[in-house]
Every structure is written in structure tokens, then in C-alpha cells.
C-alpha positions, 0 to 999 in steps of 0.5 A: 351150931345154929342155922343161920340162912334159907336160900331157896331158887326156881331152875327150869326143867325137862317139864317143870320148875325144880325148887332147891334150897341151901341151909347155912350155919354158923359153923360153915356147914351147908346142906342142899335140898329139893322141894320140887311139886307140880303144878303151882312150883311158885307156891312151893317155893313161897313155902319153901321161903316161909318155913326156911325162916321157921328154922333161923336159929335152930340146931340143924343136928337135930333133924327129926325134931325139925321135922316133927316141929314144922310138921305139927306148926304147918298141920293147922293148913293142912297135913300135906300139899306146899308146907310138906313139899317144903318140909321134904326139901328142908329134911332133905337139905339138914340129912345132907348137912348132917352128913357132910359134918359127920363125913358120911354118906346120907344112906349111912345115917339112915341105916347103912347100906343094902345095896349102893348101884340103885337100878332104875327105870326110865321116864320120858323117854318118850319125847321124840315123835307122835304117839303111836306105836312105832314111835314109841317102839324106837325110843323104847329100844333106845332105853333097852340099848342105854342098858335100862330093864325098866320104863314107864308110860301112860298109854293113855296120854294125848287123848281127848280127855287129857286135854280137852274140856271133857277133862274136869267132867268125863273120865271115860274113853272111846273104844278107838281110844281104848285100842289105841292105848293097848296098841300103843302098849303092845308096841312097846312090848314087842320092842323091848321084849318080854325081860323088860318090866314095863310099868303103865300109869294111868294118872288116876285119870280113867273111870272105874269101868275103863280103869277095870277093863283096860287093867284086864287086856294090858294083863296080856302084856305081863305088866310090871304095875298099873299105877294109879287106877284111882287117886289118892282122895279114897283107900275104900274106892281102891280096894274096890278096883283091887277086887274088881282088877286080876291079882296078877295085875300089880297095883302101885300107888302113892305119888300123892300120898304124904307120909306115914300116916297118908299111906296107913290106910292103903296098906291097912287095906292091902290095895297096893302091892308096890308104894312109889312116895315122891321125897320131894312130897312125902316128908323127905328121905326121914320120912320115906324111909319110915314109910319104907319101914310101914311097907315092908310089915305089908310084905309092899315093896317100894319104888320112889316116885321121881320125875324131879330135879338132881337132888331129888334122885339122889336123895331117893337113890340113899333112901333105897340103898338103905331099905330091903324092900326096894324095887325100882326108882324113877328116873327121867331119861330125857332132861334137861342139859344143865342137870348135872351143870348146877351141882359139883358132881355128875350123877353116876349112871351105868348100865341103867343104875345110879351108881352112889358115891362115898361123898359125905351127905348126897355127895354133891353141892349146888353151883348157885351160879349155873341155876341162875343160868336157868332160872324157872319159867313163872309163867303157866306151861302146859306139859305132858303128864308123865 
């Protein structure tokens, strides 16, 4: 069997453009993936295009050749970024193919099953009215009814800094800013009560000495995580907040580190007590599981990042049905109503759970039609960080 064509299309989203792809073979065998990043989709895509070209030709039964190939040819421009976003799509994209030629679920192929009812927690859920308290309250009690037992939040969102021109040079907070958030929070708490596990983002975008202190009074709040209390650029940098910061308080990082060898160093450091790799980013469900593999010998739990297409939450559902140190998966609560238009087959959600199904590879196709319906916006948008 030999790869015979690439196709890759830009479908519009709740926030951000979702890059998919379908390989085709000889055989008539297919496999769709997602190479979904943000901002710059326009440059993912053109990736995406690029090394689809690399792999004419090439046995697509052999996955972790390909990906071991394209990896070592895209390193020249860099060991992350665009060229593994599209590794990650096309990874994904040959798992799926691999699976519906041996008639089996993805998760099978990476293991077996631990669980196949992933439990999920809920993102953009917060779309609806202002950012206060008791806006955020009412929506926070409608992820609680739709029977989730997770949610995520930046309380920090829609501040001056986020937006305005202090962005590129002050990471601080005023002390009305700081209260607002811990309201904001604390509102949020109150909704839901104290089974629910919230987990705070931060998006790397706070000062130590604000990223230290607010970390101290969201505590308060019986938090599940504080996610990103620096960025990805220094292991060194958050091992310091992880000593200056209550060990009651868990760290997750990892959104933007890109495979094995990117999250070596914060394990190795023991900064983080959950990892959330994004498999759209980080290599693809191969490459998360290895990095799921690494986490667990750290005692780490994992919980993937996920603010993407259909295929990426499908893909990161197989990835956590075959791992034994999972925790949660992303899931944006509110999107877009061509989701589940543009594959064959709805996603599965019951009681706050991707439910998996026993189709061969991720179980679904894509309906090339329905995402021409909604092709993606090639022009800059700005949207809220989530």
C-alpha cells in the first residue's frame, strides 16, 4: 500500500481556524487528522500541505517511521512550531488509517484500553454575558446541570493587560484587578460547590510576584491545577514559582511543550504535578502516548490540552482510554453547530464523558463537503484567550 494524496482544508471554529487532513492510498484506505494551532493557522496549514508531499509514495503501515523521518527532516527549522503541528495531524491521520485497515479502534493500536468513557472538563463555557461573578455563576451551574465535574477558566481574561498595549511590556496587575479575579473565582466556587474541580489558567501571562501571590489566595478555593504560572521558554524559571508557590497548589503545564524531549526537563525538575501536551502540537496521539509513557515514571498524571477541532478530541479521548495515569481532557463546551456536521458520526458525550465507540480508527470520517460549508476565516480575528 503506498500514499497517494495529502488533502488539507481551513473549517472555521468557536475561536479559531481547525486544520484537517485526509491521506489516501492506493488501496482506497483513508485516514483523517487534525494539525489544528493558534495563531498563524494559515502557516500550519501551508505545513501541513508541505510535508503531506513528503510522505507520496511511502507505506502508510509504517507509522513510526514516518514520524521519526518527518521529525528528523522538519528539525533543520526547528524541533517544534508549524512543521510538528503538521507532524501531529499527519501521525494522527496514518494512526486512524492504520486502524480502519486492521479493523480496530485507535486506542487498540496504542495498547489496549483502560477505560473507553473518557471524563472531560468543560472550556468556553463562559461565552455568554460579562466577566463578573455572577455571570460566570450562571454559566458555571449550567456545565455543573449538563453533568460535568470539571471546568476551566482564566479569571484573569478581559484586564488591561490582556489587550491593551501594556501586553508586550508589563505582566503586572493592579490590586482591583487582582480582587476581581479572586472574585471572579470565588463566584464560581460558590456555583458549583466544592465537588466540582476547577482548574485556573493563567496563559503564562502573570509576573512571578503576581503569579506567586494570587496562586496563595485562589488556594482558598481548593483548586484543581494552576496552569501555566510561566511559559514554556525556562524549566529553571518554573521550578522556582514551584518553590515559591503551596505544594497544595498543583502546577500543570505543557499546552506548549512539543514532545518527549520538550517535556524531559520539567519532569526531570519535578515542576508540575499534571502535564496537558496539546496532540495537534506535540507530535500526535504516537507521540502523546510516549510522553504519557515519561509522566507516569514522574508519578505526573495527564490531562490533554484541547481547545480544537473534532478530531483532535477524538484522538486525545483514544490516547487517554490507553494510558493509566489520566486525569481529565479538555473539552470546549460551547462551539460551533457544524462540529459534529463535518464527520460521519456525532461525538458521544453523556454525563460529562466522551463516550468511545468500537469503530475502526477514530471512528469517524470527514464530510468534505459540509467543511467547504465553512471554510476558515484568512483573515486576523482576535478572540478571547482560553
Amino acid at each position: 500500500m503506498k500514499i497517494t494524496d495529502v488533502k488539507v482544508w481551513l473549517v472555521e471554529g468557536v475561536k479559531y481556524n481547525w486544520t484537517l487532513l485526509k491521506i489516501y492510498t492506493d488501496e482506497g484506505y483513508t485516514g483523517v487528522g487534525e494539525a489544528t494551532n493558534w495563531p498563524g493557522s494559515q502557516i500550519v496549514e501551508a505545513a501541513a500541505k508541505e510535508l503531506g508531499q513528503r510522505i507520496i509514495g511511502l507505506d502508510p503501515m509504517r507509522t513510526d517511521f514516518i514520524w521519526t523521518k518527518l521529525y528528523r527532516d522538519m528539525n533543520w527549522v526547528g524541533p517544534s512550531g508549524a512543521s510538528l503541528c503538521a507532524i501531529s495531524g499527519i501521525d494522527m491521520a496514518l494512526l486512524d488509517l492504520k486502524g480502519k485497515v486492521l479493523g480496530v479502534p485507535c486506542y487498540e493500536l496504542l495498547g489496549g484500553s483502560y477505560r473507553t468513557e473518557i471524563p472531560l472538563y468543560a472550556n468556553y463555557w463562559f461565552t455568554g454575558g460579562g466577566h463578573n461573578g455572577e455571570d460566570y455563576a450562571k454559566q458555571a451551574k449550567q456545565v455543573k446541570e449538563a453533568g460535568f465535574t470539571g471546568l476551566k477558566f482564566d479569571p484573569f481574561a478581559h484586564t488591561n493587560y490582556f489587550y491593551g498595549d501594556d501586553l508586550a511590556t508589563n505582566l503586572s496587575l493592579t490590586k482591583s484587578e487582582q480582587d476581581r479575579a479572586f472574585e471572579v473565582s470565588k463566584a464560581v466556587r460558590d456555583a458549583v460547590g466544592p465537588d466540582m474541580d476547577i482548574m485556573i489558567e493563567t496563559h503564562a501571562m502573570l509576573n512571578f510576584k503576581v503569579a506567586v501571590s494570587m496562586a496563595k489566595r485562589l488556594s482558598e478555593l481548593d483548586i484543581a491545577w494552576y496552569e501555566e504560572p510561566a511559559g514554556p521558554e525556562s524549566a529553571d524559571t518554573l521550578r522556582a514559582l514551584r518553590e515559591r508557590i503551596d505544594p497544595s497548589v498543583s502546577i500543570c503545564v505543557g499546552e506548549r511543550h512539543y514532545t518527549r524531549h520538550g517535556i524531559r526537563p520539567i519532569l526531570e525538575k519535578h515542576v508540575c504535578d499534571v502535564i496537558m501536551p496539546d496532540i495537534t502540537r506535540c507530535g500526535g496521539p504516537s507521540e502523546m502516548k510516549r510522553m504519557a509513557t515519561m509522566a507516569e515514571a514522574y508519578n505526573v498524571l495527564v490531562a490533554p490540552h484541547n481547545p480544537n477541532g473534532p478530531l483532535s478530541t477524538l484522538s486525545s479521548a483514544h490516547v487517554c482510554a490507553s494510558i493509566p495515569n489520566f486525569f481529565r481532557q479538555e473539552f470546549i463546551f460551547k462551539d460551533v453547530s457544524w462540529r459534529d456536521e463535518i464527520i460521519d458520526h456525532p461525538i458521544n458525550i453523556k454525563n460529562g464523558s466522551l463516550v468511545l465507540s468500537k469503530r475502526p480508527g477514530l471512528g469517524v470520517d470527514l464530510i468534505e463537503e459540509e467543511m467547504d460549508k465553512h471554510p476558515g476565516v484568512r483573515k486576523h480575528r482576535e478572540g478571547f484567550y482560553i
